[in-house]
Backbone bond lengths (Angstrom), bond angles and torsions (degrees), N, CA, C in turn:
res aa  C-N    CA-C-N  psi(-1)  N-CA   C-N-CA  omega(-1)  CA-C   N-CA-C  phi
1 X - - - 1.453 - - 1.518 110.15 -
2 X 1.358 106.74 149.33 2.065 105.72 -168.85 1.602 73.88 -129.79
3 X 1.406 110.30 175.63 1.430 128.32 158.93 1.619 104.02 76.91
4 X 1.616 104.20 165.78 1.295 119.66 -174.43 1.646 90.33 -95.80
5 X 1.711 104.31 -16.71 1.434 85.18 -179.65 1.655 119.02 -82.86
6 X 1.109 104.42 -16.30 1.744 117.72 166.91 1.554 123.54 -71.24
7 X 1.537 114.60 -13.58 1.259 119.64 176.08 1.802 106.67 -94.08
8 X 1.208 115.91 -64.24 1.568 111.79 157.27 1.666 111.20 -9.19
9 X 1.831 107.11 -66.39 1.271 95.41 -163.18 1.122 119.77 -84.05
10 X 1.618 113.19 -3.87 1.393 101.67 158.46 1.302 134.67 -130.57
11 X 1.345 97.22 63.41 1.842 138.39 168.00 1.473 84.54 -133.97
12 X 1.249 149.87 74.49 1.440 117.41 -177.42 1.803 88.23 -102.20
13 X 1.435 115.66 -67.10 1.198 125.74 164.59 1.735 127.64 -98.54
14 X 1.373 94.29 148.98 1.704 103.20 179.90 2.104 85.11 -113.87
15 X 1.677 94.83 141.53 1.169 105.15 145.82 1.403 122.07 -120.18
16 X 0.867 132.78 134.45 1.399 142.22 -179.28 1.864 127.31 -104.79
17 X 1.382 107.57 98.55 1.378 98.12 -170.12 1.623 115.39 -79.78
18 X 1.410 131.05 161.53 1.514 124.61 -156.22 1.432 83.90 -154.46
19 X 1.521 114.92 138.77 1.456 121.02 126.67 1.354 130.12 -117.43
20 X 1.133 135.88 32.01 1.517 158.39 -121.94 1.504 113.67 -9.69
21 X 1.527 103.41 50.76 1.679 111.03 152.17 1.769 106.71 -76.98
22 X 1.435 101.79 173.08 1.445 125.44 -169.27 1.601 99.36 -60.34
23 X 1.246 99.88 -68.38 1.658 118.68 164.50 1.509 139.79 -29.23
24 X 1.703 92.31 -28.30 1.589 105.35 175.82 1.541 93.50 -104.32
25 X 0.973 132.64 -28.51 1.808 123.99 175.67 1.171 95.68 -68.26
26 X 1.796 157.39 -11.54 0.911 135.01 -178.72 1.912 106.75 -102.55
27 X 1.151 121.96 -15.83 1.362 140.60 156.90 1.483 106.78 -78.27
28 X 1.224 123.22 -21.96 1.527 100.08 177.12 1.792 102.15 -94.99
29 X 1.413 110.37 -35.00 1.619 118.61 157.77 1.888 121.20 -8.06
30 X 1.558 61.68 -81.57 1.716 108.10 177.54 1.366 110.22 -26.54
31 X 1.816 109.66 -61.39 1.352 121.32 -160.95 1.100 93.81 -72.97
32 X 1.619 134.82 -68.97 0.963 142.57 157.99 1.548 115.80 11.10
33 X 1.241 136.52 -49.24 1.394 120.52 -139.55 2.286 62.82 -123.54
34 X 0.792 130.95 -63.06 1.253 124.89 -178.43 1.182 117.48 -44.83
35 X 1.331 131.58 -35.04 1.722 129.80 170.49 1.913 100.23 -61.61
36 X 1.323 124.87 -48.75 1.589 135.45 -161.24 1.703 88.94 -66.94
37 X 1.297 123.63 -56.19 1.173 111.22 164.34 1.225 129.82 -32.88
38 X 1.647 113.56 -89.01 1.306 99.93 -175.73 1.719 142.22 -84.03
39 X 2.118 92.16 12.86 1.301 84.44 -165.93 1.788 127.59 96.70
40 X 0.922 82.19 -24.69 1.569 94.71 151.16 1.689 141.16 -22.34
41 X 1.468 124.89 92.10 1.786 97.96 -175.83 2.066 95.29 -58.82
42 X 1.406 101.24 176.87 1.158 114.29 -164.75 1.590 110.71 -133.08
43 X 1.585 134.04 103.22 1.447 121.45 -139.67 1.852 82.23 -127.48
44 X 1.328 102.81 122.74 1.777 90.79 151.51 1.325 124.50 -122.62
45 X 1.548 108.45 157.49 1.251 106.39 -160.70 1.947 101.87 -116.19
46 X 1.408 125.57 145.27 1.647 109.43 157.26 1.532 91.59 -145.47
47 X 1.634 91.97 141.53 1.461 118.46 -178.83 1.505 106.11 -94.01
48 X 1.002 120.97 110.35 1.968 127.57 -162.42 1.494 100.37 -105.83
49 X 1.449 86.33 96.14 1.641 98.50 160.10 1.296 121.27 -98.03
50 X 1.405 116.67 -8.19 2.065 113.39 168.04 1.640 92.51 -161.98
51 X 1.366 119.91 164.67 1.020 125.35 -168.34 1.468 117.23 -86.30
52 X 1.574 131.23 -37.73 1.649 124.13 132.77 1.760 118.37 -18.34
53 X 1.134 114.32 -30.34 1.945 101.96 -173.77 1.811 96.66 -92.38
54 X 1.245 106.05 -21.79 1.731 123.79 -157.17 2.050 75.69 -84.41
55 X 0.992 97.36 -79.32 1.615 93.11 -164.52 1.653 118.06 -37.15
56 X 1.678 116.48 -40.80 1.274 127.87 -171.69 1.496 115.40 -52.28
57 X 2.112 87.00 -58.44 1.714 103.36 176.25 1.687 123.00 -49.65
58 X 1.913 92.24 -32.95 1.471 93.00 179.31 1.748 128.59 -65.76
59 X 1.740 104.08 -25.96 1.534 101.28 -157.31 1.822 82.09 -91.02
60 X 1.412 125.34 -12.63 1.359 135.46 -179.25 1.351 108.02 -50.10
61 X 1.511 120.08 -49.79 1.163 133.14 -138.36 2.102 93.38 -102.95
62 X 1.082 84.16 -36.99 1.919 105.19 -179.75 1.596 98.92 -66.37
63 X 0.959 122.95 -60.05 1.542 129.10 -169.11 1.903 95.58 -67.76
64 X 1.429 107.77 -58.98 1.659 74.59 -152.29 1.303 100.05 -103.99
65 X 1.239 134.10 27.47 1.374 147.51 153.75 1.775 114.48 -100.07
66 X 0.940 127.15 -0.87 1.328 118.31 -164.50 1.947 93.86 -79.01
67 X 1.845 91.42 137.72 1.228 109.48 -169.16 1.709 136.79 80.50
68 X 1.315 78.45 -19.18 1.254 92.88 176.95 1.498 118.66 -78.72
69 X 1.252 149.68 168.54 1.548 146.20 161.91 1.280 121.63 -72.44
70 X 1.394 142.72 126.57 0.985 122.46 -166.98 1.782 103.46 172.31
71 X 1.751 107.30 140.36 1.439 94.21 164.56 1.566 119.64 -98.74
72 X 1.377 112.44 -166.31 1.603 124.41 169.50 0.676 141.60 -150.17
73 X 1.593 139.61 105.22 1.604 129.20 -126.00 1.440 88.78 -122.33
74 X 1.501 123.57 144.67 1.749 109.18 148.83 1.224 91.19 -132.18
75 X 1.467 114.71 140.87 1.450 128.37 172.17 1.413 91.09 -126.94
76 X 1.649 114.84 141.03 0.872 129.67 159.61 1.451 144.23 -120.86
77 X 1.475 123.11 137.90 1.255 135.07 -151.91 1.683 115.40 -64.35
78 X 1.080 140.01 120.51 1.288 135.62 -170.08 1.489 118.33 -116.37
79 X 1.298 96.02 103.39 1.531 104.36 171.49 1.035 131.81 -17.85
80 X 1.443 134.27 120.83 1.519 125.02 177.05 1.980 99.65 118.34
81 X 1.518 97.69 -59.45 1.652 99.73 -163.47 1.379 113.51 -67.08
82 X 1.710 119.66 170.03 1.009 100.65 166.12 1.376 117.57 -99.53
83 X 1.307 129.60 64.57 1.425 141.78 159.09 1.168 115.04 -38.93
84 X 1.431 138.79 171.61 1.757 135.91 130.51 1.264 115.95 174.40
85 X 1.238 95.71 137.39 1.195 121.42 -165.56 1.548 122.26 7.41
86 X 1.617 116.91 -65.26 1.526 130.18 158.91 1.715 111.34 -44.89
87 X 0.904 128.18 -55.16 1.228 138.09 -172.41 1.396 101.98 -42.38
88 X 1.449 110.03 -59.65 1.720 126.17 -176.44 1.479 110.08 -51.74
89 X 1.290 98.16 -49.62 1.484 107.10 -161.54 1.747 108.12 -86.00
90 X 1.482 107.88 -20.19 1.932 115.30 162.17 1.535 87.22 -63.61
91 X 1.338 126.24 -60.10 1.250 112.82 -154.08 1.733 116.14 -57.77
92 X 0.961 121.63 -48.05 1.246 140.78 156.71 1.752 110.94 -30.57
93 X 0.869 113.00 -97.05 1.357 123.09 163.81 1.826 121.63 -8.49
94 X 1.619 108.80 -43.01 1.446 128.85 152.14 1.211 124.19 -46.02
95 X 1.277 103.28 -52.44 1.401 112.63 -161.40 1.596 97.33 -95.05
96 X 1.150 127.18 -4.11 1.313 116.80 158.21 1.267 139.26 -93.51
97 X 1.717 91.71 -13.95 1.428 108.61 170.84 1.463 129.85 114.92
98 X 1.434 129.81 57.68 1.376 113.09 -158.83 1.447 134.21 63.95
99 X 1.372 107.95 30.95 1.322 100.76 174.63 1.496 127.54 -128.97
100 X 1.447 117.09 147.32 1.056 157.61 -176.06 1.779 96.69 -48.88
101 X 1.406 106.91 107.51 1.060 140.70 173.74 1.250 123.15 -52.49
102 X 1.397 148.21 110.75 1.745 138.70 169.52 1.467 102.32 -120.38
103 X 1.284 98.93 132.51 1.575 122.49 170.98 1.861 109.36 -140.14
104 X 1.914 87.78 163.85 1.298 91.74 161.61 1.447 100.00 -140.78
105 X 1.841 103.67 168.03 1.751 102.90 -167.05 1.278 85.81 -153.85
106 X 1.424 101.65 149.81 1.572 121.55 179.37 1.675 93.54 -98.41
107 X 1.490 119.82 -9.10 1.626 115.65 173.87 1.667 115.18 44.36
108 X 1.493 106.73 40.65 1.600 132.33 173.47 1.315 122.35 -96.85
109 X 1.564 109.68 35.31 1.649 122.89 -154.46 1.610 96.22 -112.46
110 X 1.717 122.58 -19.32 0.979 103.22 -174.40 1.585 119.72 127.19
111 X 1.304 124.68 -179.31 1.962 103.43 142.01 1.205 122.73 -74.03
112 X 1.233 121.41 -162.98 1.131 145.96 168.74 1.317 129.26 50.47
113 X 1.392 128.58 -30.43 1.700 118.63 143.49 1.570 91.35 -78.33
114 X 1.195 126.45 -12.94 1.484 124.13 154.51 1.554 89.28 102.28
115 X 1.900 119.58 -162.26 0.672 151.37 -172.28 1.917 101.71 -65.32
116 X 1.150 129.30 -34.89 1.130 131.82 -142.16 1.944 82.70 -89.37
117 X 0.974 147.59 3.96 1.229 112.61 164.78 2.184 100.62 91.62
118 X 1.880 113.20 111.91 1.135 90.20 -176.88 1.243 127.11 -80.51
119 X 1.455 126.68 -4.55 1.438 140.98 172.65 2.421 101.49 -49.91
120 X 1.751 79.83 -69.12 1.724 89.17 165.47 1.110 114.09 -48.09
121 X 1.193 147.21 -72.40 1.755 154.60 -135.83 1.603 81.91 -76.71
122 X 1.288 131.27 -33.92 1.584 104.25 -154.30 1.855 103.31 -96.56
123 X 1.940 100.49 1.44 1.616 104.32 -164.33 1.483 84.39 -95.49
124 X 1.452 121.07 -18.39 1.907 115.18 -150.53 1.900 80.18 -96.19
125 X 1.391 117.08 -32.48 1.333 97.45 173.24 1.772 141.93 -49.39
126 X 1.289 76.99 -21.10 1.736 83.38 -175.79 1.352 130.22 -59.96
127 X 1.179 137.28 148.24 1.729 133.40 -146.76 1.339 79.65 -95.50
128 X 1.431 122.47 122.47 1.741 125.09 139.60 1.670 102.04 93.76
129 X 2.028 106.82 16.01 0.755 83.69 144.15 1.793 142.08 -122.33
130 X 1.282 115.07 -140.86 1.402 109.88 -173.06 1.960 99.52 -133.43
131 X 1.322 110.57 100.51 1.638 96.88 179.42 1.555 97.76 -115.19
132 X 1.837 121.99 136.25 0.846 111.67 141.97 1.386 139.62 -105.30
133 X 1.456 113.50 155.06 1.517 107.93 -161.56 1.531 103.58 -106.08
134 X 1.252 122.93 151.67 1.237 104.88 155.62 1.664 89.31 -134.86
135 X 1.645 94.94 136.53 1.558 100.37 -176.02 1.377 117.80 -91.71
136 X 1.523 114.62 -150.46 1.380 122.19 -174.00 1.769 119.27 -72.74
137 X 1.209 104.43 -6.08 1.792 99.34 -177.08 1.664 91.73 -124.45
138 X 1.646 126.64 13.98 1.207 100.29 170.90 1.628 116.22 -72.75
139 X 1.375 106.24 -169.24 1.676 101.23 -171.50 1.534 114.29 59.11
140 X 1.001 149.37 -6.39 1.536 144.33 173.00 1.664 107.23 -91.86
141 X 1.290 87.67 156.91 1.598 113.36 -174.83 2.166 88.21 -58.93
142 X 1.312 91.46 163.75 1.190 125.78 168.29 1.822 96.11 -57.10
143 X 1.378 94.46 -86.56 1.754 112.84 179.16 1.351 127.64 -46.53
144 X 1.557 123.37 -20.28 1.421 114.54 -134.25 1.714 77.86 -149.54
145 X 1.419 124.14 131.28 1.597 142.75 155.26 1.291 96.41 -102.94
146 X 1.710 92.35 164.38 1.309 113.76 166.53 2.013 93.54 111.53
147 X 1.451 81.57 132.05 2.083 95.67 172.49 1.520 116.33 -58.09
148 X 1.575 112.83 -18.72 1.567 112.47 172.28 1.507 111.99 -63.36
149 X 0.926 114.89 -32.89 2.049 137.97 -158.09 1.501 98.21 -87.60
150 X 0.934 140.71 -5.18 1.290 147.14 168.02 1.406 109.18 -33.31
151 X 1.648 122.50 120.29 1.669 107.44 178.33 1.353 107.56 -120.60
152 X 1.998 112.65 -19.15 1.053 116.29 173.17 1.422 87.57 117.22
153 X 1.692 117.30 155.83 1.408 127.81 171.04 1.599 115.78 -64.90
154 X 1.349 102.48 137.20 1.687 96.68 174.85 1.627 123.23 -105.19
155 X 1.396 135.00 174.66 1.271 110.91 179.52 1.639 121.96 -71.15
156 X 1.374 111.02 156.16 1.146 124.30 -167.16 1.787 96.29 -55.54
157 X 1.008 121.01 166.53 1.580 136.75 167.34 1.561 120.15 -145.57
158 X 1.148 126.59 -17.04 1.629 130.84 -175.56 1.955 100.44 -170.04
159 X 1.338 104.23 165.76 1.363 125.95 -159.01 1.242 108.73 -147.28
160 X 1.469 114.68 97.46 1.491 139.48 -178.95 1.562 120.60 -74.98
161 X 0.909 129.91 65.12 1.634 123.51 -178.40 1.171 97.57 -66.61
162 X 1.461 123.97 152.21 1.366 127.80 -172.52 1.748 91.52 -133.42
163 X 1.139 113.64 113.60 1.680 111.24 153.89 1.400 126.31 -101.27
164 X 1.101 111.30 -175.10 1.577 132.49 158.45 1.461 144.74 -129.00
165 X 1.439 98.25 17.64 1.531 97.82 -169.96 1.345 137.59 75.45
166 X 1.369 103.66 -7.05 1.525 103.32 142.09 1.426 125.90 -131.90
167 X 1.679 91.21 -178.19 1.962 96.11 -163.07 1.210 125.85 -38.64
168 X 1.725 113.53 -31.01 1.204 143.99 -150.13 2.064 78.70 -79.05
169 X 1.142 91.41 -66.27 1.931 75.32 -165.45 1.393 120.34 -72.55
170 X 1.177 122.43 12.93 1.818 136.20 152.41 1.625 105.31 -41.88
171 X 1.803 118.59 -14.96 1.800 101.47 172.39 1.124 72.67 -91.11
172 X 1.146 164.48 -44.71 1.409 124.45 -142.78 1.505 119.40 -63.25
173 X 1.650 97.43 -50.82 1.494 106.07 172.20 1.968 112.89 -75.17
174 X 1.024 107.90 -2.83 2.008 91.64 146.60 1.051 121.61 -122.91
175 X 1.532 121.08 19.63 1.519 90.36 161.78 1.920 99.39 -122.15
176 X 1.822 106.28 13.31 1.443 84.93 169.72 2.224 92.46 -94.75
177 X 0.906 107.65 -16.86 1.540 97.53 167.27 1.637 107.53 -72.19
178 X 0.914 137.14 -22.42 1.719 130.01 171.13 1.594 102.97 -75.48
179 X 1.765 132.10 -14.10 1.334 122.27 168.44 1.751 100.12 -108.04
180 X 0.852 122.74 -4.90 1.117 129.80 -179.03 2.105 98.43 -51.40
181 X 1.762 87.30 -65.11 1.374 131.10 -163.47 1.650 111.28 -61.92
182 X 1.553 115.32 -42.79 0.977 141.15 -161.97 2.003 96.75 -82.93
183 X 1.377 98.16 -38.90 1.562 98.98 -168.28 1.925 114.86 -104.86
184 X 1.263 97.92 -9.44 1.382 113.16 176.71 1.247 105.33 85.50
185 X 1.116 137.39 42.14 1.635 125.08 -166.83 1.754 96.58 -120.43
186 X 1.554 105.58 -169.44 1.763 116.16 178.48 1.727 85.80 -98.47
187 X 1.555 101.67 150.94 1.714 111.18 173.29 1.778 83.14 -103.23
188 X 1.540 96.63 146.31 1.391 110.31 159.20 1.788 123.01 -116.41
189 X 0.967 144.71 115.55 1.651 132.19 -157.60 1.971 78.27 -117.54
190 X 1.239 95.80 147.56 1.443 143.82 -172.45 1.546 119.98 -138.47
191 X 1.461 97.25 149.67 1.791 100.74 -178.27 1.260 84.38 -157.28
192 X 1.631 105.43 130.42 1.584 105.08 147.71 1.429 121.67 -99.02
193 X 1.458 138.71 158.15 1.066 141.24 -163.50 1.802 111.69 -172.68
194 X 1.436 110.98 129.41 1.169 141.96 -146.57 2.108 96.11 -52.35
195 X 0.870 125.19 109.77 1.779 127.29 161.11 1.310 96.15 -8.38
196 X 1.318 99.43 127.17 1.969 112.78 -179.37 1.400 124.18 91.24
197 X 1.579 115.23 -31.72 1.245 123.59 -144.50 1.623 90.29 -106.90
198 X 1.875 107.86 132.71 1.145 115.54 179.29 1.692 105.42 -91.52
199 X 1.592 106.58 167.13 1.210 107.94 171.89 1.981 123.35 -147.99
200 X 0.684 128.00 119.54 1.594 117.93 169.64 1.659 125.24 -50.24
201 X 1.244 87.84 94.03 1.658 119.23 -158.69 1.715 90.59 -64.47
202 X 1.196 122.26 -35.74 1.841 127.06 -164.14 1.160 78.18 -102.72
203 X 1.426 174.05 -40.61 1.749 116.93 171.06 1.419 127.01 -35.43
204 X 1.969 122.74 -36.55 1.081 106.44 166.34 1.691 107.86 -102.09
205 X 1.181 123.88 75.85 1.955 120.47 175.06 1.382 109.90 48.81
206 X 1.059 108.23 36.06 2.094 95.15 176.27 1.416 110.20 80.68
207 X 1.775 107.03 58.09 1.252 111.61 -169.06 1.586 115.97 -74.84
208 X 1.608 159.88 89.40 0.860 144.23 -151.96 1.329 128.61 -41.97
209 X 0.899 146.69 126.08 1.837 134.72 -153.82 1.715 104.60 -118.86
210 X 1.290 97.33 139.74 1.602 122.82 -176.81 1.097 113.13 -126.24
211 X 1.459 110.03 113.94 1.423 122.26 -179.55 2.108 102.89 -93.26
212 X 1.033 94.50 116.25 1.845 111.63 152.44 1.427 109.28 177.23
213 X 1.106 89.54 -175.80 1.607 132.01 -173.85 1.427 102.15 -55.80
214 X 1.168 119.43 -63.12 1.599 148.24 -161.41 1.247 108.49 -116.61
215 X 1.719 122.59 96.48 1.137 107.06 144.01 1.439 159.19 -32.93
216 X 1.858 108.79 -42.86 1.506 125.05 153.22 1.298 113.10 -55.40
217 X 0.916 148.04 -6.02 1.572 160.36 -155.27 1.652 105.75 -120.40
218 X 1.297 97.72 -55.81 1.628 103.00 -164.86 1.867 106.22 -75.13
219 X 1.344 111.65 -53.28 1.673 131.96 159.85 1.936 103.78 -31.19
220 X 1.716 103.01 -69.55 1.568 112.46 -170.20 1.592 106.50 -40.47
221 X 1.533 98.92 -52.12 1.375 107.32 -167.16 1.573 120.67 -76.66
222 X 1.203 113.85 -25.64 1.446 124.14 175.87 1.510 105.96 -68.53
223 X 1.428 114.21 -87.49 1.361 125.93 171.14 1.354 136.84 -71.27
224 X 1.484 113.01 -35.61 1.610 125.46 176.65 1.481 116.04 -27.38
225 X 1.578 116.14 -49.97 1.392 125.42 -166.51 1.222 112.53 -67.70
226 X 1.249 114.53 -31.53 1.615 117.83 -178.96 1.620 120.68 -59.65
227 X 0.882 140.02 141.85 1.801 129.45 -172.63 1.775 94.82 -109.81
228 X 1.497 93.36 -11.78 2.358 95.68 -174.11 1.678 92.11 -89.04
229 X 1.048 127.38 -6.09 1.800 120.90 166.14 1.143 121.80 -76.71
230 X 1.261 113.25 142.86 1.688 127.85 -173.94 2.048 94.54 -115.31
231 X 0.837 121.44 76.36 1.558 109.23 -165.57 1.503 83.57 -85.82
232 X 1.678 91.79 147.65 1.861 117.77 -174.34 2.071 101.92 -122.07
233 X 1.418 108.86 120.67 1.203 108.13 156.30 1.359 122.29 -120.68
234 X 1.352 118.81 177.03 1.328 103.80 160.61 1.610 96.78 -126.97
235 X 1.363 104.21 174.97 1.692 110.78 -178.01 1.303 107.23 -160.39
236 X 1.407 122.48 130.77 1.577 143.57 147.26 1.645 108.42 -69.27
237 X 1.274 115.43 -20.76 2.113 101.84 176.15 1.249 80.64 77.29
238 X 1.522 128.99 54.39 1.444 105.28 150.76 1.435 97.81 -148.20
239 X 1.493 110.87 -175.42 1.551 102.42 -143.93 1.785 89.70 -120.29
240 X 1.032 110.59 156.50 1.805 109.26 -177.42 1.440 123.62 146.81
241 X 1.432 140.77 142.01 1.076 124.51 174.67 1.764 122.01 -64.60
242 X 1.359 98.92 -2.79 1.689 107.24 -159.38 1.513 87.23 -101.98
243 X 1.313 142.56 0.86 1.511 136.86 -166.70 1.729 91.33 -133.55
244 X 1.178 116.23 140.86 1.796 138.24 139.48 1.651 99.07 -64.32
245 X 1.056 121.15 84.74 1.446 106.76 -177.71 1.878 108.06 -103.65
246 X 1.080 115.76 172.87 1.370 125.07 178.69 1.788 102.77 -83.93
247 X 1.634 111.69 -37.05 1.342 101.30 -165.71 1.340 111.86 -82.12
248 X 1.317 117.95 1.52 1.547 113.96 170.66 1.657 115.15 -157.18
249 X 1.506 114.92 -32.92 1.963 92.17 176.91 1.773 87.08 -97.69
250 X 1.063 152.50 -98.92 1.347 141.17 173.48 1.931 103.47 22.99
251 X 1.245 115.27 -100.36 1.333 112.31 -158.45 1.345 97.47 -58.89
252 X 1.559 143.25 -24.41 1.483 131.66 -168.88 1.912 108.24 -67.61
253 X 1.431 105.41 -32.74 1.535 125.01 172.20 0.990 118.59 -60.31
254 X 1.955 107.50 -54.22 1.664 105.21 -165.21 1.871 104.18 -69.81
255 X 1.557 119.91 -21.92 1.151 122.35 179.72 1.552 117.95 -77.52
256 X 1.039 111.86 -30.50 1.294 118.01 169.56 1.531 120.43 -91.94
257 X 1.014 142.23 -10.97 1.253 170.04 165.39 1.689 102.44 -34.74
258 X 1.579 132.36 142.73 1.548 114.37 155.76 1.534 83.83 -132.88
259 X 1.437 129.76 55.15 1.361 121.93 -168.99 1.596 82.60 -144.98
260 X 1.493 110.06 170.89 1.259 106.92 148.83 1.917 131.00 -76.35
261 X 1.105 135.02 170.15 1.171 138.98 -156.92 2.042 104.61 -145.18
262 X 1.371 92.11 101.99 1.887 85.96 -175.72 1.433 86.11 -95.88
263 X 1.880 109.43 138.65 1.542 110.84 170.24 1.699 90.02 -121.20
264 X 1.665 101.31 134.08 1.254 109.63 -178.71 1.486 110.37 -106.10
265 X 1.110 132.81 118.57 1.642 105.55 157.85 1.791 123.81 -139.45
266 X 1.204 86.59 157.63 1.789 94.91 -149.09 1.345 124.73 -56.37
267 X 1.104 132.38 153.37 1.188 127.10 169.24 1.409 121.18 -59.30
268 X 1.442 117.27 134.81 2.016 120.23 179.80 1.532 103.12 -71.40
């Protein structure tokens, strides 16, 4: 995509999934102050599995949306099918048109869909698309953990693309320059790369370089702390130092993260 008119259209819509946990008011926050930015329509979604989660999501959506523009979807889950949760909310997302996904996850699922939560892992799977996460320590102070400390997401200020040195992570560095663009901020591109090991920093423009062991480690610690970062990966869901993957540097970020977290992954 070239142009501001190519970034518009693809920020066109945010959907935002809700069950009126703490966690999803800070993802619906989140979107919130990111739709006013770029202009964005603003879509929410709740998947109603009993009428207590239906009522919660509702006064959720009333309180920190009121006045604002915005729709409100509830689809509900029907016994028997094989529906779930993601499914609803892909479906949704279709029918709105290309748009860019917001969630939040307490990433209490376990391993192996990993840290990211399996509702998340099965939305970040999707080919071509764009989900952002904001995990369990977003909304907190810089200084201060813990779910009491909660202040809420703040506006974005800078745009972290994270690569790796190969072609494959070239979306990272265009589509964190398409939020870069979209939000008015500086893009920053990053690479981590193994202690010792040199790299050609200008294949990606003067990519900043991080030496460790652990990419999730080196990323968390660099940028994680900040709550004004928008950090951008992309992921294949596969595991390796040569991949940004979802099953291990991806979800280790979005959990450690007090920023939002865009996971991109490519179209097949």
């Amino acid at each position: 995509m070239n142009g501001q008119a190519d970034v518009k259209e693809a920020y066109a819509n945010f959907v935002v999934a809700t069950d009126g946990s703490d966690l999803c008011g800070i993802a619906l926050t989140g979107a919130l102050q990111l739709a006013s930015r770029t202009g964005a329509g603003l879509h929410v979604i709740h998947v109603a599995g009993d009428m207590a989660g239906h009522a919660a999501a509702t006064r959720q959506v009333e309180d920190l949306l009121a006045g604002h523009p915005h729709t409100f979807e509830v689809r509900n889950l029907i016994a028997g099918t094989p529906m779930t949760p993601s499914k609803l909310i892909d479906e949704f997302a279709d029918e709105v048109g290309d748009a860019v996904v917001i969630v939040g996850t307490h990433g209490r699922s376990g391993l192996g869909a990993a840290l990211l939560g399996s509702t998340t892992a099965e939305l970040v799977s999707r080919p071509g698309r764009t989900t952002v996460v904001y995990g369990p320590k977003a909304g907190q102070p810089q200084n201060i953990s813990g779910p009491q400390n909660i202040s809420g997401p703040q506006n974005i200020s800078r745009v972290v693309a994270c690569v790796d040195g190969t072609a494959f992570s070239e979306l990272s560095m265009q589509e964190g320059a398409r939020w870069a663009s979209a939000l008015q901020v500086s893009l920053l591109v990053t690479q981590v790369v193994p202690p010792g090991e040199t790299t050609d920093a200008s294949v990606f423009g003067g990519a900043e370089v991080l030496h460790s062991p652990s990419p999730a480690d080196a990323i968390s610690s660099a940028f994680g702390s900040d709550p004004t970062a928008l950090l951008v990966l992309a992921t294949h869901g596969r595991v390796g130092f040569k991949r940004v993957t979802m099953g291990s540097v991806a979800s280790e970020v979005v959990r450690k993260a007090r920023g939002p977290v865009a996971l991109v992954h490519p179209r097949v």
